[in-house]
N, C-alpha and C positions, 0 to 999 in steps of 0.2 A: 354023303355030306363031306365037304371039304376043310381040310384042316386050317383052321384061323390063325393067319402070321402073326402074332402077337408083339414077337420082339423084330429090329433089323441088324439084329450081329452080323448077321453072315454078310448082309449087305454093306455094314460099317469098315467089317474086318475087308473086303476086299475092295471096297474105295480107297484106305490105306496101308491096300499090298499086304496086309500082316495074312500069319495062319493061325488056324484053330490051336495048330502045335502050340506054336510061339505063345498064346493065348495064355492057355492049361498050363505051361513051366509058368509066367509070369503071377497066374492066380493061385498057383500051388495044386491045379484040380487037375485031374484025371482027363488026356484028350477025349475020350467018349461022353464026359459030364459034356463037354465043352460042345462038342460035337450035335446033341439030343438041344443044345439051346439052340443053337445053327439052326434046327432043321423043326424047331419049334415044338418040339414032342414033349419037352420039360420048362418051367420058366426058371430061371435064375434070382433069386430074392430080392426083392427090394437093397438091399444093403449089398448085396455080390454086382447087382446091375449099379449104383454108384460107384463100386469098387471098379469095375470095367470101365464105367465111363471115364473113371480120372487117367486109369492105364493108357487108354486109347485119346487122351485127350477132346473128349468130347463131351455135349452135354447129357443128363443121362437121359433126358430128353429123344435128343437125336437113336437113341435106342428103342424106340417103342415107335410102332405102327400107328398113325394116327387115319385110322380108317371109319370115318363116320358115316359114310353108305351105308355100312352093314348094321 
């Protein structure tokens, strides 16, 4: 069974060139925290994904997978 994209960080972070690095200093988290939402193994909380999205200037919207196929 295939792991379910849940969030698009990784996809948001490199549409505008940022890194996970840069990410993790900005949110105070650990690159590996940062890294496990990347790669969709951990979700990031409701209130940490608002806190991203203002960072990245995005809606927090724009951060979650809207996959209704599945």
């Amino acid at each position: 069974m295939s792991k379910k994209a849940i969030n698009r960080l990784k996809v948001v972070l490199v549409e505008k060139n940022l890194t996970s690095k840069w990410l993790a200093e900005k949110l105070g988290k650990n690159e590996a925290t940062i890294s496990r939402w990347c790669t969709n193994d951990v979700q990031p909380s409701l209130k940490t994904l608002v806190e991203i999205a203002q960072i990245l200037g995005v809606y927090p919207s724009d951060l979650i997978n809207n996959n209704e196929s599945n």
